[in-house]
C-alpha positions as CSV (number, residue, x, y, z in Angstrom):
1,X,0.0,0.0,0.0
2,X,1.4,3.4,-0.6
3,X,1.9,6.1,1.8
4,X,-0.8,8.5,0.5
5,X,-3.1,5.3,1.1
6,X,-2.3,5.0,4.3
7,X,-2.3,8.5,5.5
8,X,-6.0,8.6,4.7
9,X,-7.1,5.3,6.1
10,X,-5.5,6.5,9.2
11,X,-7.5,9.8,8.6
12,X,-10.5,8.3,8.6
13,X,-9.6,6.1,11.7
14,X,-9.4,8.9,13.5
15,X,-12.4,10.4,11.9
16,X,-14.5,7.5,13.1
17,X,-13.0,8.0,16.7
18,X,-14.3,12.0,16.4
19,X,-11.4,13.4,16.2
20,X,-11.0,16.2,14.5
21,X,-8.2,15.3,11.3
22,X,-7.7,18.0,8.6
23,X,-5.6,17.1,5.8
24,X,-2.8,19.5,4.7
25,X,0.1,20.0,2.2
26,X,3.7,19.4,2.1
27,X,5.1,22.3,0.2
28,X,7.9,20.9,-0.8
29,X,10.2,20.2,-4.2
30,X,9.1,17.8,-6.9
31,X,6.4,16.8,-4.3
32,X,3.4,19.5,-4.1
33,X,0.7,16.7,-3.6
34,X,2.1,15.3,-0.1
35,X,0.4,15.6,2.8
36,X,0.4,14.6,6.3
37,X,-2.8,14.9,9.3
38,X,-3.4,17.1,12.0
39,X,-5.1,16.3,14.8
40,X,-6.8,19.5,16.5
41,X,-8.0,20.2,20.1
42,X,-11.5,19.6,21.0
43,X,-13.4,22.3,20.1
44,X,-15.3,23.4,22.8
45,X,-15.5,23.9,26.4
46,X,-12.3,26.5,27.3
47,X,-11.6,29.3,29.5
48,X,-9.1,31.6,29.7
49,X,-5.7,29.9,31.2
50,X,-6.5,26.3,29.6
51,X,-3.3,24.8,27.5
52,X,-4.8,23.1,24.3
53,X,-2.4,21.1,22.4
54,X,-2.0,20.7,18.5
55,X,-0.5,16.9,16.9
56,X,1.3,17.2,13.7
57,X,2.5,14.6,12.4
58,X,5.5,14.1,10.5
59,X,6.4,12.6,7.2
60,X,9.5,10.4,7.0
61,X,12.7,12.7,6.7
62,X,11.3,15.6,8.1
63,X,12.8,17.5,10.6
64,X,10.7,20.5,12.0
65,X,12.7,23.6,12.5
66,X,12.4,25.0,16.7
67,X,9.4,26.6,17.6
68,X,10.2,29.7,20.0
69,X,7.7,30.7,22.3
70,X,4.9,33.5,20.9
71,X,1.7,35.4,20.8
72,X,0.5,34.3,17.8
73,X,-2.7,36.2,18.3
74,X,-5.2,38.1,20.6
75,X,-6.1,34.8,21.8
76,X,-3.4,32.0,22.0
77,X,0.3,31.8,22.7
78,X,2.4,29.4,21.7
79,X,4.3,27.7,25.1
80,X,6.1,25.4,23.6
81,X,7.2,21.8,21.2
82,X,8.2,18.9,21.9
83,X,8.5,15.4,18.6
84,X,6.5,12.2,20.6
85,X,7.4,8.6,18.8
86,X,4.9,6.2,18.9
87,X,5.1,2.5,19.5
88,X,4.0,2.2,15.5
89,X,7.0,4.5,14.7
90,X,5.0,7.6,13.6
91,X,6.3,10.9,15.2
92,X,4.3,13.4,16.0
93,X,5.1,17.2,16.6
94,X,3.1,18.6,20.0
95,X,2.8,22.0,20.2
96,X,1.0,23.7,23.1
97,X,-1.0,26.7,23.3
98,X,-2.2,28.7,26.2
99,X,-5.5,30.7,26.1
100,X,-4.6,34.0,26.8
101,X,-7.8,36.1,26.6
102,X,-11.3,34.8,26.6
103,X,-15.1,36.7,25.4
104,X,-17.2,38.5,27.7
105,X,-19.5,35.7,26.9
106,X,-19.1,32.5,25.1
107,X,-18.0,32.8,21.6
108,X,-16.1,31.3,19.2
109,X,-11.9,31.7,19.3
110,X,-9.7,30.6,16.4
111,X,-6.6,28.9,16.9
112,X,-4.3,30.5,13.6
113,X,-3.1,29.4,10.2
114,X,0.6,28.9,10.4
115,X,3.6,26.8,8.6
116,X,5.4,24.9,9.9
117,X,9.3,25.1,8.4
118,X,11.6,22.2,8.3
119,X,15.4,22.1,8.3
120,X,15.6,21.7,4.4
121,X,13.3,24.0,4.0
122,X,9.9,22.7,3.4
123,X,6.9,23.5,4.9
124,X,3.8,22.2,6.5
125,X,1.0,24.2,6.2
126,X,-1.5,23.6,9.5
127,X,-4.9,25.1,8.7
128,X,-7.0,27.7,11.2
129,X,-8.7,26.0,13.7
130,X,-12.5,27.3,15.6
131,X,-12.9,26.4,19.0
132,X,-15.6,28.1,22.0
133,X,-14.6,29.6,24.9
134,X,-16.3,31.6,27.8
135,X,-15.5,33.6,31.2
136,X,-14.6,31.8,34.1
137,X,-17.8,33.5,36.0
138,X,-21.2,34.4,34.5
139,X,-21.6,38.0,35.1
140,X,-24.2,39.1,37.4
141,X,-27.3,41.3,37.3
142,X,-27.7,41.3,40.9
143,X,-25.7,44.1,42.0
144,X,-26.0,42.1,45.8
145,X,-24.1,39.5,44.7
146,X,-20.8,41.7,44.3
147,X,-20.5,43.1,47.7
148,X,-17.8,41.8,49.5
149,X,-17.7,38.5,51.6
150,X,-16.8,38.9,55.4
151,X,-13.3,37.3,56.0
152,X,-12.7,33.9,56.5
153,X,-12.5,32.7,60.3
154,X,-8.6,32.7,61.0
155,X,-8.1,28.8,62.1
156,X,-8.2,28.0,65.5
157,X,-4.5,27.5,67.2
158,X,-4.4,25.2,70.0
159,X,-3.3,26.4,72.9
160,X,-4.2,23.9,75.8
161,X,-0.3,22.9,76.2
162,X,0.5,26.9,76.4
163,X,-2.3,27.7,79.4
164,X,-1.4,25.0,80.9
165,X,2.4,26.0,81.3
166,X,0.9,29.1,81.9
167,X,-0.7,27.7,84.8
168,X,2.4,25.8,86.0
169,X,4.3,29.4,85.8
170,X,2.0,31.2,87.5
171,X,1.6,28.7,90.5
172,X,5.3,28.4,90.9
173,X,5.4,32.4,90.9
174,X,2.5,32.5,93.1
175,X,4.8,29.9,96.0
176,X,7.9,31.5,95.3
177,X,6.0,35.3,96.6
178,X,4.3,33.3,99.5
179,X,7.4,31.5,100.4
180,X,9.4,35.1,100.5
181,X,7.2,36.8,102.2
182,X,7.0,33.8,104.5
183,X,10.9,34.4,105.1
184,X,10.8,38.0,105.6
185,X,8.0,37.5,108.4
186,X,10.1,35.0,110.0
187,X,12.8,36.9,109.6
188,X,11.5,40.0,111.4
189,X,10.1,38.0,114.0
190,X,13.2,36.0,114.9
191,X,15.4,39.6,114.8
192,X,12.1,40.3,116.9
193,X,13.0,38.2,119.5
194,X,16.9,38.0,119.7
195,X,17.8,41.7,117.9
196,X,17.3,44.5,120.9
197,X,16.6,47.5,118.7
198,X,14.4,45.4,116.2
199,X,12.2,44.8,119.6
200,X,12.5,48.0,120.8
201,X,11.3,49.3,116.8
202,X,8.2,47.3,117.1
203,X,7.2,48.6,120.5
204,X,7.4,51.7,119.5
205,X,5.4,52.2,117.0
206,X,2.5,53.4,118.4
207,X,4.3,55.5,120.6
208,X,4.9,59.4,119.8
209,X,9.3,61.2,120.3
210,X,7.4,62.9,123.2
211,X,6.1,60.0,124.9
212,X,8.5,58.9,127.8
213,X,7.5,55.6,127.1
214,X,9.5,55.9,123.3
215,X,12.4,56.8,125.3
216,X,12.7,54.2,128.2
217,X,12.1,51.5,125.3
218,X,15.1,53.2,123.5
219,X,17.3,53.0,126.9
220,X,16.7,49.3,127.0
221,X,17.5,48.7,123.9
222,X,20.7,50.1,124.5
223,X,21.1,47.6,128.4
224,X,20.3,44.9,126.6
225,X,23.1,45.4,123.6
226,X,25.8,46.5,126.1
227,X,24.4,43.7,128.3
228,X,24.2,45.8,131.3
229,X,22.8,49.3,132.2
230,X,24.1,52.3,130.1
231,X,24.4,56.2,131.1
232,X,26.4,58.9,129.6
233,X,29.4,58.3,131.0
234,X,29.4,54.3,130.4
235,X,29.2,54.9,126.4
236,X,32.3,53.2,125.6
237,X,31.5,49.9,127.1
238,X,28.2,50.2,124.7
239,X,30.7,50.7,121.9
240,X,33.2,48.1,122.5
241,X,30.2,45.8,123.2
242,X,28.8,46.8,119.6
243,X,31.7,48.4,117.5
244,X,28.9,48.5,114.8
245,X,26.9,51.6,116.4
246,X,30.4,53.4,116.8
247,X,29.9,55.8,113.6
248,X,26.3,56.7,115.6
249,X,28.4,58.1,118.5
250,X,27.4,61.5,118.5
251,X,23.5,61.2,117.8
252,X,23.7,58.1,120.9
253,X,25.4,60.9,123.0
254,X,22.9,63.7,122.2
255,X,20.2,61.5,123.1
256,X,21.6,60.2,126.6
257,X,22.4,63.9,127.3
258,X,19.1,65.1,126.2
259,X,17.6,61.5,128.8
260,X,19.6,63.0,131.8
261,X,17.9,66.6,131.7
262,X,14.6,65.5,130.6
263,X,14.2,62.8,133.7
264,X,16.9,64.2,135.5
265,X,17.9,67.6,135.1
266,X,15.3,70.9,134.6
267,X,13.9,69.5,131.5
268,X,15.4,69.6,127.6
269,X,16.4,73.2,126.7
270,X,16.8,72.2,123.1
271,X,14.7,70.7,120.7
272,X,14.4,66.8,121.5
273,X,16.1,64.1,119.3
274,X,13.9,62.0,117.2
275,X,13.4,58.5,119.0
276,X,11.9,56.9,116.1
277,X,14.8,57.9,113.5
278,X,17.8,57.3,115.6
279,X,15.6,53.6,116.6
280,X,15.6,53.2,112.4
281,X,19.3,53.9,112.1
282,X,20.3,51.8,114.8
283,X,18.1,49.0,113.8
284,X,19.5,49.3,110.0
285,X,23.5,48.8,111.1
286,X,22.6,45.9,113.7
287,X,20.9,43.8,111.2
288,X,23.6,44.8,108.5
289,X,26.2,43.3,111.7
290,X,24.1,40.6,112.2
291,X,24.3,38.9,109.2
């Protein structure tokens, strides 16, 4: 059988199969009568973005010059080529196309006329091919309908590991605050009971300067630091007792001077040192010595 013969049985093969399967001419020397078949896209139901795909195939010897990339009209451009051998031997030249553009409504697109060059320089003329093609939505008469949407609920994180190390943090927080202040109300107490001018701070503090009650507390502060009873005049035993109140020297002497002439003497002739704030200091360098 000839190869013209068997071109168009296998034409109308893929007639039969509903193909589409224009026939076309070789223009080449001494041979204006050959032809080869074309196998076309389907020819309907495209929107704008689809890739449709073009089979050529190719006569024996023929070697298709490369296809750049195009526009190769308001509608289509051309992606790319690429030769596919089938298991009978035949090749066949793919060339894609992407749908650029698309009607307002559907319509009818045309896929161009072109030739297609060989290396020799022959060419394969591939006729025009109609297709239909519409919009990716229908457009809308209800003007409702285009409003915007609310946004989409941001997806729910979970978080039951993170509260409950939240939980762990804060409880731990929440011991080490009650565990402190546990310590510092121990502490206070226990300087309560063994720390003379701690004591003699807390039972003072309802008590006025004036009062003489501030100032006996003061005095046995003082006794029970020096471990005995202290006047004016016995001073330096209080200090080699506690070396710590030393720098306080003067302000302890003012005060046992100003003790002699209030209890004593014909009452203070000058104005009367502050029990409370000398009780502060005193109390602020014994705990320093104590620790």
């Amino acid at each position: 059988m000839r190869p013209r013969q068997c071109i168009a049985c296998a034409s109308v093969a893929l007639v039969l199969l509903g193909t589409p399967v224009p026939m076309v001419a070789l223009d080449q020397p001494g041979d204006s009568a050959a032809s080869t078949t074309i196998v076309q896209p389907r020819p309907f139901g495209y929107v704008i973005g689809d890739v449709v795909t073009q089979r050529i195939l190719l006569p024996q010897q023929f070697e298709p010059a490369a296809l750049t990339p195009q526009r190769v009209s308001i509608w289509f451009e051309r992606r790319g080529s690429r030769i596919e051998t089938t298991p009978d031997g035949h090749r066949w030249l793919l060339v894609g196309y992407q749908l650029m553009n698309a009607p307002q409504t559907l319509g009818s697109v045309v896929l161009p006329a072109w030739d297609l060059a060989s290396t020799d320089g022959a060419k394969l003329s591939v006729p025009a091919w109609p297709m239909t093609a519409g919009t990716l939505t229908a457009a809308s008469a209800s003007p409702s309908s285009e409003q915007l949407r609310a946004d989409r609920a941001a997806p729910v994180v979970p978080t039951a590991s993170t509260r409950t190390r939240l939980h762990l943090t804060l409880l731990a927080l929440a011991i080490t605050l009650v565990a402190w202040l546990a310590w510092v109300k121990w502490r206070d107490l226990r300087d309560r009971a063994n720390l003379p001018f701690a004591r003699a701070l807390h039972d003072m503090r309802n008590l006025g300067d004036a009062e003489p009650r501030s100032w006996q507390v003061l005095h046995q502060a003082f006794d029970r630091t020096a471990g005995r009873v202290i006047q004016l005049e016995t001073l330096p035993t209080l200090f080699q007792r506690a070396p710590h109140l030393r720098p306080l020297h003067e302000e302890i002497e003012r005060f046992f001077s100003q003790s002699s002439a209030r209890f004593f003497g014909s009452g203070l002739q000058e104005e009367p040192v502050s029990t409370h704030a000398l009780c502060r200091e005193l109390r602020r360098r014994e705990r320093r010595y104590a620790r």
